[in-house]
Kinemage of the C-alpha trace (Angstrom):
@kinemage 1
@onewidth
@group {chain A} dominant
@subgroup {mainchain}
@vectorlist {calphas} color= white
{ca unk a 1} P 48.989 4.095 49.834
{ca unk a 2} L 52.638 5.374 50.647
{ca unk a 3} L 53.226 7.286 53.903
{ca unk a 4} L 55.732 9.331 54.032
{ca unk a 5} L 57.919 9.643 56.965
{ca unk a 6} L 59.569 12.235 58.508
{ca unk a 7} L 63.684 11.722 58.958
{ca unk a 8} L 63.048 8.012 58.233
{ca unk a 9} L 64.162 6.345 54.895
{ca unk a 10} L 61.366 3.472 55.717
{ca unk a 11} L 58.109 3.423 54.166
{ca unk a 12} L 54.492 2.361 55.387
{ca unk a 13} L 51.787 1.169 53.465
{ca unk a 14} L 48.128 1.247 54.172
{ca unk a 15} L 45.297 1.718 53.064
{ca unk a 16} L 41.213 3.195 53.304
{ca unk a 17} L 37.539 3.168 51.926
{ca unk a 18} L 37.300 6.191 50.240
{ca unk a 19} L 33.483 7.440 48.588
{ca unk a 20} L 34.292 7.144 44.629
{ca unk a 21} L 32.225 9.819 44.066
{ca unk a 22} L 34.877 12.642 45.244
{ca unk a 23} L 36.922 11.292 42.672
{ca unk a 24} L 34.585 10.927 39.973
{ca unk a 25} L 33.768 14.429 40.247
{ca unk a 26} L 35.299 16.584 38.110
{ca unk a 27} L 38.519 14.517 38.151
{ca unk a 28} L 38.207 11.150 37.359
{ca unk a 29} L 38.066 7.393 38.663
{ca unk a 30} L 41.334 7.010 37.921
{ca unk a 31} L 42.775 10.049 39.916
{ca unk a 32} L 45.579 9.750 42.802
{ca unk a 33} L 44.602 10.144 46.263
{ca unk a 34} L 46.759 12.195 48.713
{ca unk a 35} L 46.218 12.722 52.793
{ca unk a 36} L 47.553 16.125 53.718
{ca unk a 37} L 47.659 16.755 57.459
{ca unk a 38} L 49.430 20.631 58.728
{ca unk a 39} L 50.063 21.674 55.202
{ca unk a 40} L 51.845 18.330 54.174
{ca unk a 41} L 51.478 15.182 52.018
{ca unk a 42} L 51.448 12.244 54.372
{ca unk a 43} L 50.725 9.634 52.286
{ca unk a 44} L 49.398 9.539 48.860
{ca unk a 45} L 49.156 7.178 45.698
{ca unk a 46} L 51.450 9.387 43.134
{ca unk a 47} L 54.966 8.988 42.953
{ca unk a 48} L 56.368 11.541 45.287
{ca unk a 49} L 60.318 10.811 46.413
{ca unk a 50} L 60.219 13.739 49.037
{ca unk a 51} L 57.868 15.726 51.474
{ca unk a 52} L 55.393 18.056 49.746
{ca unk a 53} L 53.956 21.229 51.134
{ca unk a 54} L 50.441 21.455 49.697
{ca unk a 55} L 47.800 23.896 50.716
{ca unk a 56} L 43.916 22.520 50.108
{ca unk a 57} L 41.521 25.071 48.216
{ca unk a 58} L 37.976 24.993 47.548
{ca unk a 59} L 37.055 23.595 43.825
{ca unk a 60} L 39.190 22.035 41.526
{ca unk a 61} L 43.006 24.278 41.751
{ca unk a 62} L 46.566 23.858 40.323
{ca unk a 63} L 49.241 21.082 42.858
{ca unk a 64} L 52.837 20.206 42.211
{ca unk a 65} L 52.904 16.390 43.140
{ca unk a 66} L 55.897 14.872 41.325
{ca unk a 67} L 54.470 16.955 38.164
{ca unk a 68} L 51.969 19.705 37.419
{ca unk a 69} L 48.007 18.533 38.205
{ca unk a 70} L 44.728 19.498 38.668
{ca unk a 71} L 43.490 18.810 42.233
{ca unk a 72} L 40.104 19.059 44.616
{ca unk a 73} L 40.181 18.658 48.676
{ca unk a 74} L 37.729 17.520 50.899
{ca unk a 75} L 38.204 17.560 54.851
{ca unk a 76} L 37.419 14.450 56.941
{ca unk a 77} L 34.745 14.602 59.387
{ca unk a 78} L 35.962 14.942 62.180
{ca unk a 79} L 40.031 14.733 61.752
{ca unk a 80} L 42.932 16.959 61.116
{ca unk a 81} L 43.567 15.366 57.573
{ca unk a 82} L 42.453 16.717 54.251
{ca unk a 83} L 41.724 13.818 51.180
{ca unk a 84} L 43.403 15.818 48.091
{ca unk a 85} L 42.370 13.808 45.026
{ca unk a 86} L 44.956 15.038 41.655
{ca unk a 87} L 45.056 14.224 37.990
{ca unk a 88} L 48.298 14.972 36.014
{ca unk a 89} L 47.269 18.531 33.884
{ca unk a 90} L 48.634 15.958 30.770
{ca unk a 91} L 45.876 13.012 31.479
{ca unk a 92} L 43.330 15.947 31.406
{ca unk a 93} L 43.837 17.056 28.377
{ca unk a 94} L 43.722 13.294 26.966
{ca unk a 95} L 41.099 13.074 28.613
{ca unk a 96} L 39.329 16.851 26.763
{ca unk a 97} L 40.956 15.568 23.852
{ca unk a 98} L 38.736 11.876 24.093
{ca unk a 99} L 35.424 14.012 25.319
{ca unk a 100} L 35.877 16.584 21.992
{ca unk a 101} L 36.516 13.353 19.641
{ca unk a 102} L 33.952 12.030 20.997
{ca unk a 103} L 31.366 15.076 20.594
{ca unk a 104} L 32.773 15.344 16.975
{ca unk a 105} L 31.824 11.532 16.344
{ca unk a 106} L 27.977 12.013 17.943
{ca unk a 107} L 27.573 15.358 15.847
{ca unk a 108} L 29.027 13.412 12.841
{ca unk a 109} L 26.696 10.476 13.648
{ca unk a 110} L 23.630 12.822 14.191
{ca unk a 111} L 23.965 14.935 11.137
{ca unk a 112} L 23.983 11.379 8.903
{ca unk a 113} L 21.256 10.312 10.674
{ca unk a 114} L 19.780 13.556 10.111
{ca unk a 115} L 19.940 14.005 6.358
{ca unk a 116} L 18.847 9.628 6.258
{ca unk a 117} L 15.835 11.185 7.675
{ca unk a 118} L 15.306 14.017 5.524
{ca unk a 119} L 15.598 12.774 2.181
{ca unk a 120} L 13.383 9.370 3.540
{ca unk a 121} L 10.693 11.883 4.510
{ca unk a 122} L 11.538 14.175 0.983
{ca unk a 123} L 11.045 10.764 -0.554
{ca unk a 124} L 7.398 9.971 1.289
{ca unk a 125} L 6.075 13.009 0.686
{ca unk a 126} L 7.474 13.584 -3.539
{ca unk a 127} L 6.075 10.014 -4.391
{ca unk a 128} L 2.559 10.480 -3.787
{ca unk a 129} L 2.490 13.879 -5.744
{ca unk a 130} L 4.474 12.381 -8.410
{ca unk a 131} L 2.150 9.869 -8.910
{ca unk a 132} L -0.586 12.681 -8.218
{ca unk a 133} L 0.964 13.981 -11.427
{ca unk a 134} L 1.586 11.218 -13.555
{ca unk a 135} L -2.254 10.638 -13.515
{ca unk a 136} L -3.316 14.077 -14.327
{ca unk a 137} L -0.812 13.561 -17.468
{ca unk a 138} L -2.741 9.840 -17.840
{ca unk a 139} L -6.304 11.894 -18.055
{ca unk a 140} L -5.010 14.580 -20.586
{ca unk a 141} L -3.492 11.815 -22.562
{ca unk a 142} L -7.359 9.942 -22.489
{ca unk a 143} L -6.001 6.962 -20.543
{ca unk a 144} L -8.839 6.666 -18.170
{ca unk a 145} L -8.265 3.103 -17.143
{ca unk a 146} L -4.857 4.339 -15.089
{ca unk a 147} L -5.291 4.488 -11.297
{ca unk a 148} L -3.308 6.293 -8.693
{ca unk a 149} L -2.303 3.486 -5.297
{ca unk a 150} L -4.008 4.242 -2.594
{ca unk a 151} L -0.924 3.821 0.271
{ca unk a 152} L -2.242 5.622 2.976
{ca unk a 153} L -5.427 7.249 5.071
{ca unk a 154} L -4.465 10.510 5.634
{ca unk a 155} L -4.599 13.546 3.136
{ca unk a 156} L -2.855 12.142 0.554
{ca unk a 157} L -4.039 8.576 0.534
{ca unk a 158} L -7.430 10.924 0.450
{ca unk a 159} L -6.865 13.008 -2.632
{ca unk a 160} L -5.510 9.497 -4.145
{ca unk a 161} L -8.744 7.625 -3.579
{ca unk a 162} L -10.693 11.125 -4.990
{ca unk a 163} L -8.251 11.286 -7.970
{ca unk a 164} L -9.379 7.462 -8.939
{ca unk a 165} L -13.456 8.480 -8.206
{ca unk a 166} L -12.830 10.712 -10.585
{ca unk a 167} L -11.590 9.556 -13.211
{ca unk a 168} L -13.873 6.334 -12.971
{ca unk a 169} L -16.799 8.646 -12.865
{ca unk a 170} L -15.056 10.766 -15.929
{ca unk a 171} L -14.196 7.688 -18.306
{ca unk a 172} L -18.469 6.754 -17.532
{ca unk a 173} L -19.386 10.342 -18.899
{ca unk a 174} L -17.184 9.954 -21.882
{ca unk a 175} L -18.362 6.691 -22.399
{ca unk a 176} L -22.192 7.605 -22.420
{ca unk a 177} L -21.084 10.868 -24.553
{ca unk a 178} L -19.531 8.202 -27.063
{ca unk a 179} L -22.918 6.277 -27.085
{ca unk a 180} L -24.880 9.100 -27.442
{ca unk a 181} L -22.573 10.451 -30.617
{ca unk a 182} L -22.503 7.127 -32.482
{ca unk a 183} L -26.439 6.582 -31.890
{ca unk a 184} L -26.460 10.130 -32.923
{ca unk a 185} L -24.840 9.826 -36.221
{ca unk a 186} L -26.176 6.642 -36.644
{ca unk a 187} L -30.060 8.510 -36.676
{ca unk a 188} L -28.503 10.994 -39.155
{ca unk a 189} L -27.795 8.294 -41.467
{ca unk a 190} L -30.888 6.750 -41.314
{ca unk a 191} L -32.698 9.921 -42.077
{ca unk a 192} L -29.899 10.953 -44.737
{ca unk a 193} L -30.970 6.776 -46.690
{ca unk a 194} L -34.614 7.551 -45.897
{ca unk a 195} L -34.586 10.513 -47.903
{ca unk a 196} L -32.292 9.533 -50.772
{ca unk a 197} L -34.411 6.232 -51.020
{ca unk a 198} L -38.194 7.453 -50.929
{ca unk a 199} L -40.144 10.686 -51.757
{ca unk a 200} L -43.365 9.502 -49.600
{ca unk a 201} L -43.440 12.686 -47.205
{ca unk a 202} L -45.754 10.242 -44.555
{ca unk a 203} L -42.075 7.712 -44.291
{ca unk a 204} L -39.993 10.352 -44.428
{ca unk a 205} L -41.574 12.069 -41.358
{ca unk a 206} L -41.971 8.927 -39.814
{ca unk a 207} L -38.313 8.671 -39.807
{ca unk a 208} L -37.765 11.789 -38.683
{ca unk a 209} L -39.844 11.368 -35.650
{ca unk a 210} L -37.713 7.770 -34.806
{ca unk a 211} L -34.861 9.442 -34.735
{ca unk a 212} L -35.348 12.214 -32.351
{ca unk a 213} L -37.064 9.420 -30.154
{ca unk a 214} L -33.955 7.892 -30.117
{ca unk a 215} L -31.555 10.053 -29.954
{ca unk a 216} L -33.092 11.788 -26.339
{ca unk a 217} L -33.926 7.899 -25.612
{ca unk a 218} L -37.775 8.882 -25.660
{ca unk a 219} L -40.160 6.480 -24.573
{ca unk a 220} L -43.193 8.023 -26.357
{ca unk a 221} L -42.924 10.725 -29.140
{ca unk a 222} L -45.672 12.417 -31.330
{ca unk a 223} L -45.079 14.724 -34.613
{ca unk a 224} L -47.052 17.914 -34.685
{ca unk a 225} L -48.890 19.563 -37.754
{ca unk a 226} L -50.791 23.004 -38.121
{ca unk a 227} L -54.654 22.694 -39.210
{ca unk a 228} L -55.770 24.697 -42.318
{ca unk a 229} L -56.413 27.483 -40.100
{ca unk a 230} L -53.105 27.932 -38.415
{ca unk a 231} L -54.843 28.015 -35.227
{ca unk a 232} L -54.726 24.059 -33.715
{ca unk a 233} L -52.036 21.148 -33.787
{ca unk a 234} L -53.124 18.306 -34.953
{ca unk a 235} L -51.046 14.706 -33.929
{ca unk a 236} L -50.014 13.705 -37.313
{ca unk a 237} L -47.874 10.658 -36.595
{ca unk a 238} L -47.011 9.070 -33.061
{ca unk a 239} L -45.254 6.233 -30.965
{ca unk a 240} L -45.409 4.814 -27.657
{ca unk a 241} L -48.938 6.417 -27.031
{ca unk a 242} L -52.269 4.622 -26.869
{ca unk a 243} L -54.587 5.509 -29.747
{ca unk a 244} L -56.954 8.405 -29.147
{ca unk a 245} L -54.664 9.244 -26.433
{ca unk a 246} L -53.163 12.774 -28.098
{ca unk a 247} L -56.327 14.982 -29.364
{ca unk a 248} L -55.625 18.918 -31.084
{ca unk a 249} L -54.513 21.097 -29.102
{ca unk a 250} L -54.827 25.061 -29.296
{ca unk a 251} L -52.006 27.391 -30.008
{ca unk a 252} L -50.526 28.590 -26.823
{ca unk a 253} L -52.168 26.119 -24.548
{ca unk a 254} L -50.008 23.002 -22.997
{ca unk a 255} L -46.701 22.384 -23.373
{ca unk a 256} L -47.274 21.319 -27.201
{ca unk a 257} L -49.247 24.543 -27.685
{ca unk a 258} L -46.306 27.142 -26.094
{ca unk a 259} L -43.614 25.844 -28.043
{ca unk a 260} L -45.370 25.990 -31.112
């Protein structure tokens, strides 16, 4: 630190600890130090080549030390002197200039980083209901065999793992429905040959009664005819029951009896 003396061309230099935080506060680390004792510099770190007259204020206010700055004061303990720490107005405005760039870049930075996030979280929550979709366009085409990945556990992953139960259950259902029509249509051919091949009434209802055993998958099955008197139901031709098993039956009674 420079002293500056009064009606002497000489110089002294010294020097002091001096807390960093005064600086650092709302100046800078980098900002010059100045003692000011009766309204005068006495010594101090910027370039001054004559006495300076500087008053102390409270905050951070406007000093002339060699060129315009921004300055804050702080009284020692105890002592006469005043610490006056200064920054050149210029190295301020660098230094607003570096803080704004600076704000600029983190915005900048945080709006990429943003709209990376947005369209990776668009993109987690589109797949699953475009593959949602590209199954329901698998079942209306009949392609039961297609399956929907189970990624997850939560709601989607759960209306996945449904989606597949479904159609697994679905393609069994058309399956059996398939089964059922070709065993269908295969009785209604046999009965169709039975009676273009034969005009024996006792076969022909014989083959009537086989196929509407098998086409409800019946394990017994008994054909019906009135009496002379139109009153009883006599068991004309059976299968799967034990002989003497199925007697006449009245109109109206039993099961046999209501329907008829």
């Amino acid at each position: 630190m420079r002293v500056i003396g009064h009606g002497s061309p000489g110089a002294i230099t010294g020097g002091f600890w001096l807390d960093d935080s005064f600086l650092v506060a709302g100046l800078g680390s980098d900002a010059d130090v100045s003692v000011v004792s009766g309204g005068r510099v006495i010594a101090s770190t910027a370039p001054l080549h004559h006495a300076v007259a500087l008053r102390p204020r409270n905050g951070i206010f406007p000093v002339s030390l060699g060129s315009d700055a921004k300055a804050r004061a702080r009284t020692l303990p105890g002592s006469p002197m005043t610490i006056v720490a200064s920054v050149p107005v210029g190295h301020l405005e660098a230094t607003a200039r570096r803080v704004l760039v600076s704000l600029v870049v983190v915005l900048v930075v945080a709006l990429i980083g943003t709209i990376a996030f947005a369209s990776l979280l668009a993109r987690i929550i589109t797949r699953p209901l475009e593959e949602l979709s590209e199954g329901a366009r698998a079942i209306s085409e009949g392609r039961f065999a297609h399956r929907i990945p189970v990624r997850s556990r939560d709601e989607i992953g759960g209306l996945a793992a449904t989606f597949n139960d479904m159609t697994e259950r679905l393609a069994r259902t058309i399956g059996e429905l398939q089964s059922s029509r070709d065993q269908l249509r295969r009785s209604v051919r046999r009965v169709g040959e039975t009676l273009r091949s034969t005009h024996d009434m006792r076969q022909m209802l014989d083959s009537i009664l086989n196929t509407a055993a098998d086409a409800v998958e019946a394990d017994a099955a008994a054909l019906w005819t009135l009496s002379a008197g139109r009153d009883l139901l006599e068991p004309m031709l059976g299968r799967g029951l034990g002989q003497g098993t199925v007697g006449r039956v009245a109109l109206g009674e039993g099961v046999v009896g209501r329907v008829a």
